[in-house]
Structure formats: structure tokens, C-alpha cells
Backbone as JSON Lines, residues from 0, in Angstrom:
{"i":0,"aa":"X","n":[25.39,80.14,140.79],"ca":[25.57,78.94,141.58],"c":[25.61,77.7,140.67]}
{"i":1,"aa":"X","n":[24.88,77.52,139.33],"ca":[24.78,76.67,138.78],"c":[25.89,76.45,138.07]}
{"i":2,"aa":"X","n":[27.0,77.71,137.14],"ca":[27.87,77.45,136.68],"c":[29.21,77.14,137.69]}
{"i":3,"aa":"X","n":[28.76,77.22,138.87],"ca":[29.94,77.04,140.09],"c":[29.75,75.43,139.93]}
{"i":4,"aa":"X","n":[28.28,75.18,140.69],"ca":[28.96,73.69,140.66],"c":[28.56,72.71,139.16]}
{"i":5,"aa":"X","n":[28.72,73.0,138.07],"ca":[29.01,72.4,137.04],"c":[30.82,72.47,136.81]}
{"i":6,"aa":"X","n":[30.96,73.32,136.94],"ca":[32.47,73.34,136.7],"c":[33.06,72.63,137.82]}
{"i":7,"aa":"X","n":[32.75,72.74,139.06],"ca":[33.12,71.5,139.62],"c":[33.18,70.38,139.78]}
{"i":8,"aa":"X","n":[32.0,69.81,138.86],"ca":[31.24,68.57,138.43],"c":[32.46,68.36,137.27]}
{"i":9,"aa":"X","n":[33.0,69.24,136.88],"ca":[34.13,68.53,135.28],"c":[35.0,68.19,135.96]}
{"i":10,"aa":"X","n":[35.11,69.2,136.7],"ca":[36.9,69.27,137.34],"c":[36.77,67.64,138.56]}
{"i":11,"aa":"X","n":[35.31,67.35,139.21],"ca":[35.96,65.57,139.63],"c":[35.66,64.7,138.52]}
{"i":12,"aa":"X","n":[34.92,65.27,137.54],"ca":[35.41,64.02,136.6],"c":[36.34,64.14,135.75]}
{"i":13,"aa":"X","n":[36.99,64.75,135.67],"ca":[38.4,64.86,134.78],"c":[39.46,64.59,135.61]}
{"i":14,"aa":"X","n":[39.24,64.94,137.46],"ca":[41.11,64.69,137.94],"c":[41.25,62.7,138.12]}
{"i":15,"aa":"X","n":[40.41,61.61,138.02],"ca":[40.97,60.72,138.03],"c":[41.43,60.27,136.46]}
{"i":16,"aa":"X","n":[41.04,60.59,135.57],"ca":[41.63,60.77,134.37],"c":[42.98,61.09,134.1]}
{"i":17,"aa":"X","n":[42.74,62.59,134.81],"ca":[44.26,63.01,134.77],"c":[45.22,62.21,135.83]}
{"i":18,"aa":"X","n":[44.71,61.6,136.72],"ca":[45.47,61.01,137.6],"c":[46.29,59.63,137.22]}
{"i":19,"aa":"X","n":[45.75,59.06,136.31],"ca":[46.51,58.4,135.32],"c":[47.5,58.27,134.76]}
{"i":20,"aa":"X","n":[47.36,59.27,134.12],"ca":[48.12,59.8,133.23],"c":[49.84,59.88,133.3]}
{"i":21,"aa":"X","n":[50.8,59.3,133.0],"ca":[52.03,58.74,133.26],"c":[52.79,60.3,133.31]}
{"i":22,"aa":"X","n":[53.79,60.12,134.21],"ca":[54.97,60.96,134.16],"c":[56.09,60.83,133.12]}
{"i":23,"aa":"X","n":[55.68,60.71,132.07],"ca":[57.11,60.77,131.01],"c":[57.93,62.17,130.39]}
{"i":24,"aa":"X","n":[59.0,61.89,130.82],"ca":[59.72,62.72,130.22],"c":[59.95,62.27,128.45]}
{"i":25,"aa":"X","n":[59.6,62.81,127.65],"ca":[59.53,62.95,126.36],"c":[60.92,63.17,125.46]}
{"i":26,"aa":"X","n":[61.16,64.23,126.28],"ca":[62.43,64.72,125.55],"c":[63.46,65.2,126.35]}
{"i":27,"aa":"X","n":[63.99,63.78,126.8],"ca":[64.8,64.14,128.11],"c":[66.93,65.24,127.24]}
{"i":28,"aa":"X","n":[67.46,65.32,128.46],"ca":[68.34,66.46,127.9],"c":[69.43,65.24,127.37]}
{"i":29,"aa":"X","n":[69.95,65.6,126.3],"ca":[70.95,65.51,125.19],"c":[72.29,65.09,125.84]}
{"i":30,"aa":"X","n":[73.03,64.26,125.62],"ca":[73.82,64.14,126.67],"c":[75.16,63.97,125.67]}
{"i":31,"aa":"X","n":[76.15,64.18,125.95],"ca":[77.18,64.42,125.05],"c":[78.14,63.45,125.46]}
{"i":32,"aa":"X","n":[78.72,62.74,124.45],"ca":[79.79,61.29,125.75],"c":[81.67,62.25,124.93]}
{"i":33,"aa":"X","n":[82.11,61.74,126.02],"ca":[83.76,62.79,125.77],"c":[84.07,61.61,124.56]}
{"i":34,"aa":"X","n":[85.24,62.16,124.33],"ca":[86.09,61.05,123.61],"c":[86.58,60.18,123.84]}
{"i":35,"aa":"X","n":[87.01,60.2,125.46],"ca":[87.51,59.01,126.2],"c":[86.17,58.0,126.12]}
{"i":36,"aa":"X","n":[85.15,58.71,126.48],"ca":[83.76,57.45,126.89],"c":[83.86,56.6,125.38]}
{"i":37,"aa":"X","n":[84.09,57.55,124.08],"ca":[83.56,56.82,122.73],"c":[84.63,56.02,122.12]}
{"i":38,"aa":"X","n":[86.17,56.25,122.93],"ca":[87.16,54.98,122.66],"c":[87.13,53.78,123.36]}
{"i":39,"aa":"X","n":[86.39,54.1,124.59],"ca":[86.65,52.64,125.57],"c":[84.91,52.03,125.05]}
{"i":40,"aa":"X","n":[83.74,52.89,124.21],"ca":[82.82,51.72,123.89],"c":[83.23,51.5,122.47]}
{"i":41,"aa":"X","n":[84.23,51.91,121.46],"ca":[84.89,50.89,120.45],"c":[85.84,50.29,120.76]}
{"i":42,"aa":"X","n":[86.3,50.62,122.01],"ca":[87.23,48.85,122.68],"c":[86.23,47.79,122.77]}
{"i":43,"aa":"X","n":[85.55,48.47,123.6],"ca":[84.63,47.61,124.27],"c":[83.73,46.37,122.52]}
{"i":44,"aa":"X","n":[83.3,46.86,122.05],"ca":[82.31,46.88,121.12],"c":[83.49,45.71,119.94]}
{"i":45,"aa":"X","n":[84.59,46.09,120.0],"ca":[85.84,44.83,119.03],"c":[85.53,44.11,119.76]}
{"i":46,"aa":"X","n":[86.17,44.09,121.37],"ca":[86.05,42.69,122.11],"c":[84.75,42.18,121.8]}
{"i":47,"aa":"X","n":[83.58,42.71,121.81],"ca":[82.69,42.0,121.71],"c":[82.37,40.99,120.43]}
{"i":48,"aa":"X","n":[83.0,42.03,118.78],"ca":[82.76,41.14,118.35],"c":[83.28,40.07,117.79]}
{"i":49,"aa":"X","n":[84.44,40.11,118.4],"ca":[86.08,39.13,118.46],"c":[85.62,37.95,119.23]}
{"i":50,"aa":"X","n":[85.0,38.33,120.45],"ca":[84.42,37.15,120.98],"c":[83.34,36.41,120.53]}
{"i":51,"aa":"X","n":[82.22,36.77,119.55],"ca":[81.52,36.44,118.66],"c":[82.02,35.47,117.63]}
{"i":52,"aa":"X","n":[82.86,35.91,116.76],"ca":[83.89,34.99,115.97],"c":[84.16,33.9,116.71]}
{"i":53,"aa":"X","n":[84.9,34.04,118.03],"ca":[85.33,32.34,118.9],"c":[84.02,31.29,118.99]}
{"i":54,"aa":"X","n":[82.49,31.59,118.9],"ca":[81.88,31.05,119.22],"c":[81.86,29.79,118.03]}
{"i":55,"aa":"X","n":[81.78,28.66,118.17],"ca":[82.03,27.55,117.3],"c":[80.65,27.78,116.62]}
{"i":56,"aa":"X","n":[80.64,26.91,115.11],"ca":[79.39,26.51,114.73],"c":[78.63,26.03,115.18]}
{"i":57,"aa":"X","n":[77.09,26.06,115.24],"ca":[76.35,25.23,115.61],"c":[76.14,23.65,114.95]}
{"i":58,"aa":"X","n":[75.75,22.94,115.44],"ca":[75.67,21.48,115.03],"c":[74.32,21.62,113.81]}
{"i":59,"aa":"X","n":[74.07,20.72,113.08],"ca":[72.8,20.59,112.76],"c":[71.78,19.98,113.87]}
{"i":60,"aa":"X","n":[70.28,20.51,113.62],"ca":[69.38,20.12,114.44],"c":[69.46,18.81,114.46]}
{"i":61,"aa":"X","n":[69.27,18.47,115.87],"ca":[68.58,16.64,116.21],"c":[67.51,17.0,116.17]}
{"i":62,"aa":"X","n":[66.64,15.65,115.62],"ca":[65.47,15.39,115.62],"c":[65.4,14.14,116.33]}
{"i":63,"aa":"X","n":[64.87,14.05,117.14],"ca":[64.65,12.91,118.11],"c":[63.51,11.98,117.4]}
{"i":64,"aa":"X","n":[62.51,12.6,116.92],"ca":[61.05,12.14,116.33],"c":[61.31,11.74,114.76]}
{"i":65,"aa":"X","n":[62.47,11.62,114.26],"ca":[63.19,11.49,112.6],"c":[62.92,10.73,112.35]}
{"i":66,"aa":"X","n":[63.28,9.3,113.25],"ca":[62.91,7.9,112.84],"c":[61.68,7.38,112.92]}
{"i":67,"aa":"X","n":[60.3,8.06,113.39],"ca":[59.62,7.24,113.79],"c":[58.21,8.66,112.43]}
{"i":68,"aa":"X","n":[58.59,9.11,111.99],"ca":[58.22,10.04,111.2],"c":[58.75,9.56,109.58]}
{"i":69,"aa":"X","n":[57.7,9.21,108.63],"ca":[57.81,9.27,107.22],"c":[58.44,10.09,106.81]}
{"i":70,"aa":"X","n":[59.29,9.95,105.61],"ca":[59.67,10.71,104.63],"c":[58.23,11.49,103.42]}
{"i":71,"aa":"X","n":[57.78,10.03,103.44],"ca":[56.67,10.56,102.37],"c":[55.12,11.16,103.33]}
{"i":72,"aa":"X","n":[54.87,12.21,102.57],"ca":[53.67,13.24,103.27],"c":[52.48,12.64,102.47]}
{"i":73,"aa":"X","n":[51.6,12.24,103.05],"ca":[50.35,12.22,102.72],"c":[49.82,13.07,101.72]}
{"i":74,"aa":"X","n":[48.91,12.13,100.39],"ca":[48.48,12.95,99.62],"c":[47.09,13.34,99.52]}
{"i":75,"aa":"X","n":[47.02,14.76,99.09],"ca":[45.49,14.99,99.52],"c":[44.37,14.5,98.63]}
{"i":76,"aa":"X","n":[43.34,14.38,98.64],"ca":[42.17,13.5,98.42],"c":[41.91,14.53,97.12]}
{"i":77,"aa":"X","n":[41.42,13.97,96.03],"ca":[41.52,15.13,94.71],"c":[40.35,15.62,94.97]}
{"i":78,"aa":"X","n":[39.86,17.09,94.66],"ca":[38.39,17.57,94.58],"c":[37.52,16.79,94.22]}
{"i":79,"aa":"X","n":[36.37,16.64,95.05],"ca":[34.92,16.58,94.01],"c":[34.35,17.05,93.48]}
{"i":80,"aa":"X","n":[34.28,16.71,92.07],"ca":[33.97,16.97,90.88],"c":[32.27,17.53,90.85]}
{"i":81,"aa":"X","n":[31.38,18.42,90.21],"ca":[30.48,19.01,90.58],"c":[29.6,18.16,89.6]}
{"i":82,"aa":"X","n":[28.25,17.49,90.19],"ca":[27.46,16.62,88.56],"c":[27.03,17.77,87.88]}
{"i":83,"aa":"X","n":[26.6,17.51,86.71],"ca":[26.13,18.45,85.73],"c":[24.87,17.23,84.56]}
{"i":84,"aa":"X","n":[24.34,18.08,84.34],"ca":[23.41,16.86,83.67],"c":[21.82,17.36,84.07]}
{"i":85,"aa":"X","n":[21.11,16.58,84.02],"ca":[19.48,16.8,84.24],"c":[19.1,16.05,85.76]}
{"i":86,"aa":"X","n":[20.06,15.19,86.32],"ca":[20.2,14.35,87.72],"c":[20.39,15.49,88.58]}
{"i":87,"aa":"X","n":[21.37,16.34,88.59],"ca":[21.66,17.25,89.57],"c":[20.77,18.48,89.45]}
{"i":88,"aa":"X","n":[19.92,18.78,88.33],"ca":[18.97,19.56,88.58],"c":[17.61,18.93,88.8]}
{"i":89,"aa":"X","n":[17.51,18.3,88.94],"ca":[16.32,17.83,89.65],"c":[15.66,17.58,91.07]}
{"i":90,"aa":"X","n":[14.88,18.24,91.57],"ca":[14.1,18.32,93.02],"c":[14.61,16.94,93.8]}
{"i":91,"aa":"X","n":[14.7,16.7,94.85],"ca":[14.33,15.55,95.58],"c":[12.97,15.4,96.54]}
């Protein structure tokens, strides 16, 4: 009786676990395209990148904030220097 309901004790705590657990197909079946399918997606695939070419250059970026923004960047404050001497070893 005891190994009855222990094993039933796994089996509800394991089925919401398993209930989780996604339906994926992994290794779905192989699919083969004719020759007709693989000439009309290299039609397809020129037009596309023929139409790519028509697209004009882009402009350079506006900066709206250009004028009201320095050229020159702020310089940083040089390290402080560490004392050395008989002043900096001494107690306060």
C-alpha cells in the first residue's frame, strides 16, 4: 500500500510539470521545393534586389541640437596628486 501511494504521490507531482511542457516539433519533415518554386524565388529575389538599388541615398543626419551644442568638450580635471612626506603620515 505504501509503494502504491508513493508512486502516486510522483506521478501528481510530476503531471503539472509535464503539463507545461511545449508541443514542439523538433524535426519537422524535409520539404523539397520543384524547380519551378526555385526559379520564380530567383525572380522574385533580382526584383528585390533591383528595387534596393532604386532606393536613393540617404541625406546626412540633421541635428537639430548642433547649434546650441559646443564644438569644444570639456576638459577633465587632472588627478590628485597623492602627498608623500612626514605630513601625510602623521595621525590627526
Amino acid at each position: 500500500m505504501r509503494i502504491l501511494s508513493a508512486a502516486v504521490m510522483m506521478v501528481l507531482l510530476t503531471a503539472p510539470a509535464y503539463a507545461q511542457m511545449p508541443n514542439l516539433n523538433l524535426m519537422p519533415e524535409v520539404v523539397t521545393r520543384t524547380p519551378e518554386e526555385k526559379e520564380q524565388d530567383a525572380i522574385k529575389d533580382k526584383a528585390y534586389k533591383e528595387s534596393l538599388k532604386k532606393i536613393p541615398d540617404s541625406k546626412a543626419a540633421s541635428d537639430p541640437w548642433g547649434t546650441v551644442r559646443s564644438n569644444d568638450t570639456p576638459k577633465a580635471a587632472a588627478p590628485a596628486k597623492p602627498k608623500t612626506g612626514s605630513a601625510a603620515n602623521t595621525p590627526r
